[in-house]
C-alpha positions as CSV (number, residue, x, y, z in Angstrom):
1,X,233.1,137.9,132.4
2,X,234.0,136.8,128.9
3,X,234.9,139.2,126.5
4,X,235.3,139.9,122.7
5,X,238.6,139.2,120.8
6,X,241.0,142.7,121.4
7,X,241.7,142.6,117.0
8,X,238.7,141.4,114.7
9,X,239.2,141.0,111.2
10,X,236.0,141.3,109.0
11,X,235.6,140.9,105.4
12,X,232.3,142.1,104.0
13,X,229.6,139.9,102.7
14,X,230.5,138.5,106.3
15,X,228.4,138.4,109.5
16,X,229.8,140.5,112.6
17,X,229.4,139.5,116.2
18,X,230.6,140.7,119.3
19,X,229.2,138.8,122.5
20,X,230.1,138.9,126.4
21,X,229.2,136.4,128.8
22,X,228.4,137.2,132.1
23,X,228.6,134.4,134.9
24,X,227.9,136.0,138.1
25,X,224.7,138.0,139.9
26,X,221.0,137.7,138.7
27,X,220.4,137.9,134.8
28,X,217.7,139.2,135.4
29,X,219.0,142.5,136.8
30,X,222.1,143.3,134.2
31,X,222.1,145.5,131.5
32,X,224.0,145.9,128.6
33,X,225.0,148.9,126.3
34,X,227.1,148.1,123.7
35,X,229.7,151.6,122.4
36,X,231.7,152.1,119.0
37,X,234.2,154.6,119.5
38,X,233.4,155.9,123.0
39,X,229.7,156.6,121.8
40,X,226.4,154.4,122.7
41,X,225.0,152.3,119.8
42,X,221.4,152.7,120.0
43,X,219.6,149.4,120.1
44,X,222.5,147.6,120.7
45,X,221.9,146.4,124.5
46,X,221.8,142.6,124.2
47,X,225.1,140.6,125.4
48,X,225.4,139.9,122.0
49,X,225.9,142.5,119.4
50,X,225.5,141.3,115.6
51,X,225.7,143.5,112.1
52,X,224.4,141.3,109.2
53,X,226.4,143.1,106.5
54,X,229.2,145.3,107.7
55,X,230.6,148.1,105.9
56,X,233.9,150.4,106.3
57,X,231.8,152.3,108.3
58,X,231.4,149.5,110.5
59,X,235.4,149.4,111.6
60,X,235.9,151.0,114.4
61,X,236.4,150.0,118.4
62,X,234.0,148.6,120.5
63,X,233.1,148.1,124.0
64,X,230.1,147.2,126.1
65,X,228.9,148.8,129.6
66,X,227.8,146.0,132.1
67,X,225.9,147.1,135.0
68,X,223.5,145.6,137.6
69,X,222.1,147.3,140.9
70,X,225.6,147.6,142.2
71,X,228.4,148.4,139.2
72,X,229.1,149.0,136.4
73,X,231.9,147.5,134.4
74,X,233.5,148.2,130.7
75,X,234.6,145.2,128.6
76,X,238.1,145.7,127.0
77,X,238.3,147.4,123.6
78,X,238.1,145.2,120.8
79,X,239.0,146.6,117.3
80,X,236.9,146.3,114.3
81,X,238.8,145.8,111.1
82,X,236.7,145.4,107.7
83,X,238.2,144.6,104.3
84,X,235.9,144.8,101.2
85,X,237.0,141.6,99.1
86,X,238.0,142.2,95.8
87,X,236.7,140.1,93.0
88,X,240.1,139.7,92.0
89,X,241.6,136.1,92.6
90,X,245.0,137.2,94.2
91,X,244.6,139.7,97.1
92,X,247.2,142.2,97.2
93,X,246.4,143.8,100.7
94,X,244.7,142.8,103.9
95,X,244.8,143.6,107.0
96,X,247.6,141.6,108.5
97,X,249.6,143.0,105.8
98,X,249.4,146.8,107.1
99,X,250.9,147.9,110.0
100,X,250.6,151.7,111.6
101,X,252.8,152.6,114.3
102,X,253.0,154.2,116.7
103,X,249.5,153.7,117.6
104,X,248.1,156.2,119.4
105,X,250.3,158.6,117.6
106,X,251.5,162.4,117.9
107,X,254.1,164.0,115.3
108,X,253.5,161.0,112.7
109,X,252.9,157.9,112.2
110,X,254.4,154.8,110.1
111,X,252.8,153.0,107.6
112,X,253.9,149.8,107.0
113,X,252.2,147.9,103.9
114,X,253.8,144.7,102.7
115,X,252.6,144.1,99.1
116,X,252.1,140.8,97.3
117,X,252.5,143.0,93.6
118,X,253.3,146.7,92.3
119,X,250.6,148.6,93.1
120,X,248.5,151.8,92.3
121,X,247.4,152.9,95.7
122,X,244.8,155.7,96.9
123,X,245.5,156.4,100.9
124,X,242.4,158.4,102.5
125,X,242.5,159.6,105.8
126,X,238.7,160.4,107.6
127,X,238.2,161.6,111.0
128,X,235.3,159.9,113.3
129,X,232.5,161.6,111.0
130,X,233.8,160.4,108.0
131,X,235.2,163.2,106.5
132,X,238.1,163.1,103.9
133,X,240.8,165.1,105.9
134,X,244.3,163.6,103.3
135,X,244.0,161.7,100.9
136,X,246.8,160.7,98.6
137,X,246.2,159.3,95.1
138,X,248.2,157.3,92.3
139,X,251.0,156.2,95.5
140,X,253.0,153.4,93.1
141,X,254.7,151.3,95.4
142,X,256.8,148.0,94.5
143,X,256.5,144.6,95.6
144,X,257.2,144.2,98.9
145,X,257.9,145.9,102.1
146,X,256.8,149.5,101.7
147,X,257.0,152.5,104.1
148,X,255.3,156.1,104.4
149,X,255.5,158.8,107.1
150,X,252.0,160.7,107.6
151,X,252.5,163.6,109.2
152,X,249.9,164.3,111.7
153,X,250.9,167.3,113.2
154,X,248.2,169.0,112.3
155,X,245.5,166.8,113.1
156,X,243.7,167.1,116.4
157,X,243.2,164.7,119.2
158,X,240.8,161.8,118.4
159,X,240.4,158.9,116.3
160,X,240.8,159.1,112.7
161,X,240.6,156.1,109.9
162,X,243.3,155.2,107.7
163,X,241.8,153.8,104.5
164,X,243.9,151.7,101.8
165,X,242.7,151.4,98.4
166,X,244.4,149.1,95.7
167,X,241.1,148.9,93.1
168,X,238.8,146.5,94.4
169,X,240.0,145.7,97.6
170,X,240.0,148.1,100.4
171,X,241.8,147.9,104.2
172,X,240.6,150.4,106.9
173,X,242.8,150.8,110.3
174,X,241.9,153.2,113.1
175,X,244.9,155.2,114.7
176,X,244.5,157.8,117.6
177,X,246.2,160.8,117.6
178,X,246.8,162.3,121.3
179,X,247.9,165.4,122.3
């Protein structure tokens, strides 16, 4: 079995696809059910999984059920990155440019965003549903290495979205938070 990339980087106005490739038993007899964040996509049961024009909403971590008459087997979690491209023509973030650690997380977690210019930054923190749950506005940060502490003690188990906002250009990442 082949499987997706474990990291995908998307930027939108882009084409996503995820595709596995089954070599053994009968095609005739396997299935496929493609999941995005633990839950079933509906439609998605192909060994190839395609969004025309992702969106933030898009980013998230994916995985597809395999099964024929006699198992049933889960790909390894690939995670869905999307960055809305500025119109800008220097980008100051992407997404090998932020790192959050640890990753899944308990107490807190690191933010590590290296910067190509001072920026103005707007941090917003949404839970699987896509509601605002911290959000932190007018974060000026200089050129460079920067680093913030979230606190996430009070946050409950499960998968949230860290979303990074320097005017035009936008970089999502996904952290888990386990208790």
């Amino acid at each position: 079995v082949s499987y997706p990339n474990p990291e995908v980087l998307v930027l939108t106005g882009n084409g996503l696809m995820l595709k596995v490739v089954v070599e053994l038993g009968n095609p005739y007899f396997i299935k496929y059910q493609w999941l995005k964040d633990g839950k079933e996509i509906e439609g998605a049961n192909k060994d190839v999984y395609t969004i025309e024009k992702p969106t933030i909403s898009d980013a998230g971590v994916y995985t597809c059920k395999i099964s024929d008459l006699c198992q049933t087997i889960y790909t390894p979690e690939s995670t869905v990155d999307i960055t809305i491209k500025g119109e800008s023509s220097v980008e100051n973030i992407n997404s090998s440019m932020i790192d959050v650690y640890p990753n899944p997380a308990n107490d807190f977690v690191e933010l590590s965003i290296n910067l190509m210019k001072n920026s103005n930054l707007t941090i917003k923190i949404s839970d699987i549903s896509g509601n605002v749950i911290e959000e932190i506005s007018s974060l000026e940060l200089p050129i460079g290495m920067n680093k913030l502490n979230i606190d996430t003690r009070n946050y409950s188990s499960g998968t949230y979205f860290i979303n990074i906002i320097d005017g035009l250009n936008s970089v999502t990442k996904q952290i888990q938070i386990v208790r």
